[in-house]
C-alpha positions as CSV (number, residue, x, y, z in Angstrom):
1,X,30.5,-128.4,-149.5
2,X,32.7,-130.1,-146.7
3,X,31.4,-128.5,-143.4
4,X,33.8,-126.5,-141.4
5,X,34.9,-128.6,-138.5
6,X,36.2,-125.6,-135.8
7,X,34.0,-124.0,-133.5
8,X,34.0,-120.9,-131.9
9,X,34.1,-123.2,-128.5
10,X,37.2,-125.5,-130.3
11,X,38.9,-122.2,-131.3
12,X,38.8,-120.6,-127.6
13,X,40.0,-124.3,-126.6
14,X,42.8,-124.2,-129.0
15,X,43.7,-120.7,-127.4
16,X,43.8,-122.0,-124.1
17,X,45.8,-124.8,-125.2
18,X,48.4,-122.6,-127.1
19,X,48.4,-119.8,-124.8
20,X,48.1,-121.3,-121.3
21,X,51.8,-122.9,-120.7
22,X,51.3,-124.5,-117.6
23,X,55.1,-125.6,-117.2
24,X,56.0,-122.3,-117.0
25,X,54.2,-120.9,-114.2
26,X,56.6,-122.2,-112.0
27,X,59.5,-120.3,-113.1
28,X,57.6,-116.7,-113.1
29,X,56.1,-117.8,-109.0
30,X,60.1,-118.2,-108.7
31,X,60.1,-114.1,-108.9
32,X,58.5,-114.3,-105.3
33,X,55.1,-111.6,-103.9
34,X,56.4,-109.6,-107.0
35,X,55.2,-111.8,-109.5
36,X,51.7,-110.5,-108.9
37,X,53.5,-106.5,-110.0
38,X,54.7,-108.3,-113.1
39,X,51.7,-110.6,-114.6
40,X,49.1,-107.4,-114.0
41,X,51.7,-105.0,-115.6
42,X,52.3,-106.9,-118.6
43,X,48.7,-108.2,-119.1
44,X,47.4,-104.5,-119.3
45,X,50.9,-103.5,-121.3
46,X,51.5,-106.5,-123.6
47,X,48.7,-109.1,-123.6
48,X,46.0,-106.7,-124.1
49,X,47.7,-105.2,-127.0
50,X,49.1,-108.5,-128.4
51,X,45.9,-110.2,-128.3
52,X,43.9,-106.9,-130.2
53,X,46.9,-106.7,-132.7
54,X,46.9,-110.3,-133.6
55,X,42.9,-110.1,-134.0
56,X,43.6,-107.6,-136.5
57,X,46.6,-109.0,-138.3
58,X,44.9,-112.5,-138.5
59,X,41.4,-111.1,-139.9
60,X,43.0,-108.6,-142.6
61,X,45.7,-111.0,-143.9
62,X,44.4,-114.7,-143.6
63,X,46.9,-116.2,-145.3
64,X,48.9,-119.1,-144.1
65,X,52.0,-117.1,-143.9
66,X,50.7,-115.8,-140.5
67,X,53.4,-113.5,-138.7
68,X,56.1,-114.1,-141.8
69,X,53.2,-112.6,-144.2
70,X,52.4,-109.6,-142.1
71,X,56.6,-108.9,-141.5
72,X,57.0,-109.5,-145.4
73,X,54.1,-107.1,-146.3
74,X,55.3,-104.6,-144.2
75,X,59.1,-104.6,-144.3
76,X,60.1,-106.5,-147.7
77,X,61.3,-110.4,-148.3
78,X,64.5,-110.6,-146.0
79,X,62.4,-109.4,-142.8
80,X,59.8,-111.6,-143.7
81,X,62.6,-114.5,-143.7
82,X,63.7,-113.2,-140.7
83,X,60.7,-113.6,-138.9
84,X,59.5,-116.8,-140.1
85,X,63.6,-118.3,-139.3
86,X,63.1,-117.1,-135.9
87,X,59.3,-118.1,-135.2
88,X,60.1,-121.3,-136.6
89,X,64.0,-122.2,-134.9
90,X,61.9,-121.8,-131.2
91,X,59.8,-125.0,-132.2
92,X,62.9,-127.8,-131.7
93,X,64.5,-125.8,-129.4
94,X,61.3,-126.2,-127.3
95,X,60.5,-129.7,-128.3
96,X,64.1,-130.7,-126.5
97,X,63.4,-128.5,-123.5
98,X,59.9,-130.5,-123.1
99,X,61.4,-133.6,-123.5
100,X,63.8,-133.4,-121.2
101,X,61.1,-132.1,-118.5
102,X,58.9,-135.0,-119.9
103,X,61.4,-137.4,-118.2
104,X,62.0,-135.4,-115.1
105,X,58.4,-136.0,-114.8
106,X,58.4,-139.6,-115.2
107,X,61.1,-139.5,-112.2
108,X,59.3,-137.4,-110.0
109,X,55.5,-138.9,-110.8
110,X,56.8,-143.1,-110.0
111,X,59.7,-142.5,-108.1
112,X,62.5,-143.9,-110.0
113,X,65.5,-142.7,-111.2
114,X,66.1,-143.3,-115.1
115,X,69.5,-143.1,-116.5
116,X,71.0,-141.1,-118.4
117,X,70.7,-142.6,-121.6
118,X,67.6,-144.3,-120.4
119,X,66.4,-141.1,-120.3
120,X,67.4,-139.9,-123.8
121,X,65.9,-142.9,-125.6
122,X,62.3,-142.1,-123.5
123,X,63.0,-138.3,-125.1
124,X,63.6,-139.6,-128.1
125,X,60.8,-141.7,-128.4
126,X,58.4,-138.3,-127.1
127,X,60.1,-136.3,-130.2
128,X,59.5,-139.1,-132.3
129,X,55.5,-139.4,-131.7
130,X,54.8,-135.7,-132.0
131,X,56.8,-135.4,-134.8
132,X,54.6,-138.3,-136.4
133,X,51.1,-136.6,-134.7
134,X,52.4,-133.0,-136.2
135,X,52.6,-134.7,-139.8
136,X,48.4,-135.1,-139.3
137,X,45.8,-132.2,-140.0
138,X,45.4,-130.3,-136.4
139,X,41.7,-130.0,-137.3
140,X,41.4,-133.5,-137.3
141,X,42.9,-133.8,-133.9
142,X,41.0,-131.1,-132.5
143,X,39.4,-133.4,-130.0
144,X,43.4,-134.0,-128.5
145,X,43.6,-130.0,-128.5
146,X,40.4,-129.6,-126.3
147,X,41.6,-132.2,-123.6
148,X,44.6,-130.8,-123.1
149,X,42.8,-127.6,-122.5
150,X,40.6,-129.4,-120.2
151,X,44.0,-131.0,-117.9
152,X,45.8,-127.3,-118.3
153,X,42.6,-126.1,-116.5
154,X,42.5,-129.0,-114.3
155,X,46.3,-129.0,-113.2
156,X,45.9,-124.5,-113.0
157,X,43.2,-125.0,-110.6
158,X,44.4,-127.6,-108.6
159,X,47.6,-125.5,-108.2
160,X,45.0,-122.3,-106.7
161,X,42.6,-124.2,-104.9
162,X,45.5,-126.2,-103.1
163,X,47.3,-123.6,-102.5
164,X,45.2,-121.0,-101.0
165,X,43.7,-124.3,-99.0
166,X,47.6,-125.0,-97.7
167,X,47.8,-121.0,-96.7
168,X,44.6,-120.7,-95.0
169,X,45.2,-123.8,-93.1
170,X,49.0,-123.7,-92.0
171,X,49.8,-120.1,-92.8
172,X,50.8,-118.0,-95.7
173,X,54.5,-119.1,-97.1
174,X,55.6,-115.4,-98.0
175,X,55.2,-111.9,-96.8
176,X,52.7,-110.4,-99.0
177,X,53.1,-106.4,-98.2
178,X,53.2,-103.4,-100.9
179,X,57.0,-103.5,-100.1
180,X,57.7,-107.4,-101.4
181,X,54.5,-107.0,-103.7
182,X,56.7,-104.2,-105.5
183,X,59.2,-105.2,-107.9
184,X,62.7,-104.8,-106.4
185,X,64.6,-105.1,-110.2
186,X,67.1,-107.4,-109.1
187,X,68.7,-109.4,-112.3
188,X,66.9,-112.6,-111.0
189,X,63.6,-111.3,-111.6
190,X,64.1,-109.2,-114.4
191,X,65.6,-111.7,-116.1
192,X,61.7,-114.3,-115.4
193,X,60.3,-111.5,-117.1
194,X,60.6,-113.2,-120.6
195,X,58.7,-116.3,-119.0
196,X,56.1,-114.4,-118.1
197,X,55.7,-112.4,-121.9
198,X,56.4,-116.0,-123.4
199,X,53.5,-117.3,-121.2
200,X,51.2,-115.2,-123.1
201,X,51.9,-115.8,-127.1
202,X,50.6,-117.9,-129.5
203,X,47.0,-116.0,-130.2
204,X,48.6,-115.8,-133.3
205,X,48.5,-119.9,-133.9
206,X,44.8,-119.4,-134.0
207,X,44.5,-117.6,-136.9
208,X,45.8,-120.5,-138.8
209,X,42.5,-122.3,-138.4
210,X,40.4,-119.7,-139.8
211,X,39.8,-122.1,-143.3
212,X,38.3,-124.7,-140.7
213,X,36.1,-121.7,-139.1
214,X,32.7,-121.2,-140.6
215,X,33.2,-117.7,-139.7
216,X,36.6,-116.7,-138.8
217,X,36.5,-113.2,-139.6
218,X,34.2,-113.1,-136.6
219,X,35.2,-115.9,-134.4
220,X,39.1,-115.3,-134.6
221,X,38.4,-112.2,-132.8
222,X,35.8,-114.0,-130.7
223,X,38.6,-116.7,-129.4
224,X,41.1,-114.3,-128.7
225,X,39.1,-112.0,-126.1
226,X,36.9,-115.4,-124.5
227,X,40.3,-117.0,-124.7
228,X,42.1,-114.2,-123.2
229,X,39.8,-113.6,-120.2
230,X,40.0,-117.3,-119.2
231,X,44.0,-117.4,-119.7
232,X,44.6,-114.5,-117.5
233,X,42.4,-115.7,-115.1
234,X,43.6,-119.4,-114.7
235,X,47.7,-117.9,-114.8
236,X,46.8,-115.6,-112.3
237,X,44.7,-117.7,-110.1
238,X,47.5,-120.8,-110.5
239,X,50.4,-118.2,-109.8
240,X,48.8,-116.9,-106.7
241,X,47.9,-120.4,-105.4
242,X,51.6,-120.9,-105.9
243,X,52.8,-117.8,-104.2
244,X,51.0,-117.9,-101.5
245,X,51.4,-121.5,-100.1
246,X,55.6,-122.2,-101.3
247,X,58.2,-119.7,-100.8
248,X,60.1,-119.0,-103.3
249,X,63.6,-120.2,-103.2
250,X,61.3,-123.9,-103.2
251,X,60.5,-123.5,-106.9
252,X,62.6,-124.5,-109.3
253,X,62.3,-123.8,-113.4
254,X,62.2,-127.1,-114.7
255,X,60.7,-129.2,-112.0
256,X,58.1,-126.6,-110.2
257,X,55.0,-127.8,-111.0
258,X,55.4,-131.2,-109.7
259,X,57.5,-130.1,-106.9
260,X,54.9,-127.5,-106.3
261,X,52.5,-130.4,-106.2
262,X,54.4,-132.7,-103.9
263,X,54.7,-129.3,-101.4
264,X,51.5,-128.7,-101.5
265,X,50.0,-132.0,-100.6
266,X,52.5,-133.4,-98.5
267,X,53.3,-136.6,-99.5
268,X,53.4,-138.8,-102.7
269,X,49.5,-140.4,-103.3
270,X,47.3,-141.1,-106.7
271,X,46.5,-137.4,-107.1
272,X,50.2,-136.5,-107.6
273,X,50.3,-139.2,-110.4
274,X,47.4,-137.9,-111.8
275,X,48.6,-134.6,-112.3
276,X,51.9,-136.1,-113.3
277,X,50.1,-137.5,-116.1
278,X,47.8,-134.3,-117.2
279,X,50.9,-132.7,-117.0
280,X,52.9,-134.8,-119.8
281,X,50.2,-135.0,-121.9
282,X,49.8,-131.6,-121.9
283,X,53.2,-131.4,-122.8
284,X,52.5,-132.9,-125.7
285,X,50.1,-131.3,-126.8
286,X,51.7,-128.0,-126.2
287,X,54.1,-129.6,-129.6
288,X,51.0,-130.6,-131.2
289,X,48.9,-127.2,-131.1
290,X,52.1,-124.7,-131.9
291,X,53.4,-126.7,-135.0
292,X,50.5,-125.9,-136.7
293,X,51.7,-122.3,-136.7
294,X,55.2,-122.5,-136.6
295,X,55.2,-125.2,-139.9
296,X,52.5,-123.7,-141.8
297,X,54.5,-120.5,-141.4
298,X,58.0,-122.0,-142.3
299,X,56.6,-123.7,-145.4
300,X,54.7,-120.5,-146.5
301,X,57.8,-118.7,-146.6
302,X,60.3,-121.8,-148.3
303,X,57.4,-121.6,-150.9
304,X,58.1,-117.8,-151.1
305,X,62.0,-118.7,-151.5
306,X,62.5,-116.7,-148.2
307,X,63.9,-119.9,-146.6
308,X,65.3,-123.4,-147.9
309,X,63.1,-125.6,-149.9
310,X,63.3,-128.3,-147.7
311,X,60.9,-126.5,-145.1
312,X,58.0,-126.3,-148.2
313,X,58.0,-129.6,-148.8
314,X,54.2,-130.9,-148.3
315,X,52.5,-134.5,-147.8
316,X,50.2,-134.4,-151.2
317,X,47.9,-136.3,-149.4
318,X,46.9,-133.9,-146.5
319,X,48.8,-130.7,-147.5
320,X,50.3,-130.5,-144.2
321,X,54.3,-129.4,-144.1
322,X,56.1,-132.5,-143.4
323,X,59.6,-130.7,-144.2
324,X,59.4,-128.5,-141.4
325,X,58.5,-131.1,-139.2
326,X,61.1,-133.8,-140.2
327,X,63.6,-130.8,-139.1
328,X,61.8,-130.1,-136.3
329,X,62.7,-133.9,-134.9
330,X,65.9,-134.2,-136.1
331,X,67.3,-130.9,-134.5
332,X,65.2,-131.8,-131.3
333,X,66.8,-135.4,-131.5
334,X,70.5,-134.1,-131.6
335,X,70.1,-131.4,-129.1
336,X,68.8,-134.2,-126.4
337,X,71.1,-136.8,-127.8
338,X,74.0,-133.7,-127.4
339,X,72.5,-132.5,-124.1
340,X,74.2,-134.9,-121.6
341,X,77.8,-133.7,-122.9
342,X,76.9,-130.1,-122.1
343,X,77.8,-128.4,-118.9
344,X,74.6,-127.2,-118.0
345,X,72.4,-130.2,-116.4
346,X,69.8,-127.9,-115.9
347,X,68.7,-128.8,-119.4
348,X,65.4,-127.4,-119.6
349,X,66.0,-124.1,-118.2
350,X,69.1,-124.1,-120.6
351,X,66.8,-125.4,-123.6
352,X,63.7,-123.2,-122.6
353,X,65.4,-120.0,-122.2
354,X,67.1,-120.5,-125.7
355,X,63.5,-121.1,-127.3
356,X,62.3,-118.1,-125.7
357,X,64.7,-115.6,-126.5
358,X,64.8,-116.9,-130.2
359,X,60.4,-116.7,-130.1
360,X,60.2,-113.1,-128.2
361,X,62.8,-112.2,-131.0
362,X,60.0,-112.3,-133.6
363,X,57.4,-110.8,-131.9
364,X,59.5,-107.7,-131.9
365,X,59.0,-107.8,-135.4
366,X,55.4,-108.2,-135.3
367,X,54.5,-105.0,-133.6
368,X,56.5,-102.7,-135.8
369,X,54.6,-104.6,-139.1
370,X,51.2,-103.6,-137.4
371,X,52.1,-100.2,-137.4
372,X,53.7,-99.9,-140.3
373,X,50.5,-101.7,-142.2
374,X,48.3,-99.3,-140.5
375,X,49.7,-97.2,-142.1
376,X,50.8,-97.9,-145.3
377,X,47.9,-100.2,-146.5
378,X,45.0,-97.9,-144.7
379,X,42.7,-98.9,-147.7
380,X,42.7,-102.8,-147.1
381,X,39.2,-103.7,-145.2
382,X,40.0,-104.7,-141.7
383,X,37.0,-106.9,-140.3
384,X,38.4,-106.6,-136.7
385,X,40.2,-103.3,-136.1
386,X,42.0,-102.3,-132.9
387,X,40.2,-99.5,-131.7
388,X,42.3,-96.4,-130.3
389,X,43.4,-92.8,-132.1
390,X,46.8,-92.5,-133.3
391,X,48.6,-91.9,-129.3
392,X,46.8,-95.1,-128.2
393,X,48.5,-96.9,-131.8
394,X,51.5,-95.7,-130.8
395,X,51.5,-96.7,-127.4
396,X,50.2,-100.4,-128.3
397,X,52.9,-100.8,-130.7
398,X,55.5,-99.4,-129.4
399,X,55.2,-100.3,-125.4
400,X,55.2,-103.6,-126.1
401,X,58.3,-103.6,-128.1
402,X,60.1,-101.4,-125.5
403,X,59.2,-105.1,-122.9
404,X,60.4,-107.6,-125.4
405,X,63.5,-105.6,-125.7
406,X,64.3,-105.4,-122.3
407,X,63.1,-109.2,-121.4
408,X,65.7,-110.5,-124.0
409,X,68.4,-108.3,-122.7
410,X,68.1,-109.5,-118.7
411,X,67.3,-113.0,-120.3
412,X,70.4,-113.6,-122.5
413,X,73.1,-110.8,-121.5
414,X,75.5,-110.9,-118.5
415,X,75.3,-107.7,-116.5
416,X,76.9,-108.1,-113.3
417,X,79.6,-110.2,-114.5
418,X,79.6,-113.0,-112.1
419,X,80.5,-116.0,-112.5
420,X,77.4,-117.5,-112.2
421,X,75.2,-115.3,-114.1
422,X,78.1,-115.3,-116.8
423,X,77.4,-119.5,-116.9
424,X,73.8,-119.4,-117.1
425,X,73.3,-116.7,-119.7
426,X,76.7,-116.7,-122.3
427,X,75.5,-120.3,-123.3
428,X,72.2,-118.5,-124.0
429,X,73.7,-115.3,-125.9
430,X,75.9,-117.8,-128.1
431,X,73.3,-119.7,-129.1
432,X,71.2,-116.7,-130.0
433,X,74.0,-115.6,-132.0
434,X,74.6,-119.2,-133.7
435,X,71.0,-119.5,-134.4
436,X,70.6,-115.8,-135.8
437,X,73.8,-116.5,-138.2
438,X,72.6,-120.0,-139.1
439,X,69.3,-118.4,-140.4
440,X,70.9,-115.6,-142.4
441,X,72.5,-118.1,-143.9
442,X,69.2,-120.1,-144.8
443,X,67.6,-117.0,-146.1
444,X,70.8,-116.0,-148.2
445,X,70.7,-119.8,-149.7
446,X,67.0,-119.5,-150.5
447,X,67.3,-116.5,-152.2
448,X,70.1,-117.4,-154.3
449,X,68.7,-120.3,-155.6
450,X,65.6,-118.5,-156.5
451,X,65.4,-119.1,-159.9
452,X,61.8,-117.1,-161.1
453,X,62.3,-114.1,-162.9
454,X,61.8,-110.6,-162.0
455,X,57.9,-111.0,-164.2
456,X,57.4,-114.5,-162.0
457,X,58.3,-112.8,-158.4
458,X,56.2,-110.3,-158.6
459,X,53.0,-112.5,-159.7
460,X,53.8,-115.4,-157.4
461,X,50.5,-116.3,-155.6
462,X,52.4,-116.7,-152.2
């Protein structure tokens, strides 16, 4: 028998490396003291819950299909489609944001100043390694998932220690009282509260190892608390290093962490093109550890005729869905290829807030699936179950939710009507709406040109 190749050590790696998105730290220390309000909030109101949840899901129903099988079991085919369009559409979306960002590193890390199309052929290029990587077993590239876990940690404690070194030594950048420490629910604030949810998802990607886990029924759940503990730690830790020593109105959402950096030290030296580096690997193999989720999940669901067959389509060799991920590159391509015609130069934020709002969108499906198998399928043996009575159910399922909801509306809806709000977020809204109509139009083509019968649907083995 071939021996199982993930650890329980790999698995809370691959955690940190999914989980811990060190690019977007910057954009949540944006929110000012109040950031601290925020991350302790939601850790105690979403990521504890998320994290048991997903434990749960991922231990009862160990499928492939992952958040698409759990929304399918729980609220029919179409949902199921739903969920899986939406978990899967974030992928590209993301892979242009980080591309984009990968160059604005390259700028900031050796001073020079690429071009505009110099700068789309270096994207282009990024997208088309990871695309090749993704098309290779993650298992077998473990050893790239636990060294980017080791430079996030690196880069999130080099942000802390420097920081609270630069406040101790020349004085604390912001006023840290209960009054700025509150939140003051402005729109600028609310509206970082989606970073800060998005910074905590992906426990679910985990769960996709579990036949490479001697165990998993034990060390799924295992990962998700060891990796939980050291995620909230190191985002906490990096965030308040950040707050402490740079006001601010200094931080910017797609160049923070090296500008952050740069502040911090002072001046441009070998340890700012060492991070610089950390940091765009890392970016990289941010792509690297999600697609094995978000592909396995889009494939599972093609197979299922819940979305085109193009997204099942497999390499025989290695079983690893190469459909999804030739989409993934070609819609990354053209989006970065598209970008410099757009209006918005600030490309990442634009790119990154898209992807979010599209990713939050199926988590808001998740929950309600939880519940609803709780409930419905009480007799299937659950290995890991969330402990709680039927209030504290509630209350996981349900609070959660209630954030996602209101994170996607201050994220992608104009509510003051200015003119600047109405140019950062209507790009946003349309292109939720484009990509939510785009999808229903996948899973109406998949299901029309599913040709089993009735006797055949019901037996399928996906």
């Amino acid at each position: 028998m071939e021996k199982k190749k993930f650890r329980l050590f790999d698995a809370v790696l691959m955690a940190v490396v999914v989980v811990l998105v060190v690019e977007s730290v910057a954009p949540a220390a944006a929110i000012g003291p109040s950031q601290f309000f925020w991350w302790i909030l939601l850790l105690l109101l979403f990521f504890l819950p998320y994290g048991l949840i997903s434990a749960e899901l991922g231990t009862t129903y160990d499928g492939d299909g992952g958040i698409y099988d759990w929304v399918r079991k729980a609220f029919g085919k179409k949902w199921g489609g739903r969920a899986a369009w939406l978990y899967w559409v974030n992928f590209p979306i993301w892979m242009a944001s980080l591309a984009v960002l990968f160059t604005g590193v390259i700028d900031q890390a050796f001073q020079v100043h690429l071009g505009t199309w110099t700068s789309v052929i270096i994207q282009l290029i990024f997208i088309g390694v990871i695309s090749v990587i993704c098309c290779y077993p993650v298992a077998d590239s473990k050893w790239i998932l636990n060294l980017a876990a080791i430079a996030k940690i690196i880069i999130i404690m080099s942000l802390g220690i420097l920081g609270i070194y630069v406040a101790v030594t020349k004085g604390v950048a912001s006023e840290f009282t209960v009054k700025t420490m509150l939140p003051s629910f402005n729109l600028k604030s609310l509206s970082y509260i989606s970073v800060i949810l998005f910074n905590f998802l992906g426990f679910e990607v985990v769960t996709t190892m579990a036949s490479d886990m001697p165990n998993p029924k034990k060390q799924i759940p295992q990962a998700i608390i060891f990796g939980g503990i050291l995620i909230a730690f190191f985002y906490i830790f990096g965030a308040f290093g950040m707050g402490v020593a740079i006001p601010a109105d200094k931080l910017s959402a797609s160049a923070g962490l090296m500008d952050s950096i740069l502040l911090l030290i002072g001046q441009h030296n070998w340890f700012v093109i060492v991070i610089a580096i950390l940091f765009m690997y890392t970016l990289a193999a941010n792509l690297i550890s999600w697609s094995a989720g978000v592909n396995y999940v889009a494939s599972y669901a093609a197979k299922n005729h819940d979305l085109p067959a193009v997204f099942g389509r497999e390499n025989k060799k290695t079983g690893m869905p190469t459909g999804a991920t030739v989409i993934n590159g070609i819609i990354a391509a053209v989006l970065v290829v598209v970008a410099p015609l757009l209006p918005n130069q600030d490309l990442f934020w634009a790119f990154f807030s898209l992807n979010v709002v599209a990713l939050l969108c199926s988590y808001i499906l998740m929950f309600p699936a939880f519940w609803k198998l709780r409930k419905d399928d009480a007799k299937t043996e659950r290995p890991f179950k969330v402990p709680g009575n039927k209030f504290l159910i509630n209350c996981m399922t349900w609070i959660p939710v209630a954030l996602l909801v209101i994170a996607l509306i201050f994220t992608a809806i104009p509510l003051n009507g200015s003119a600047s709000e109405v140019n950062g977020k209507m790009p946003i809204l349309i292109g939720t709406v484009v990509t939510m109509i785009i999808g229903e139009i996948c899973i109406h083509y998949a299901e029309r040109h599913d040709t089993r019968t009735d006797e055949e649907k019901k037996n399928t083995k996906y």
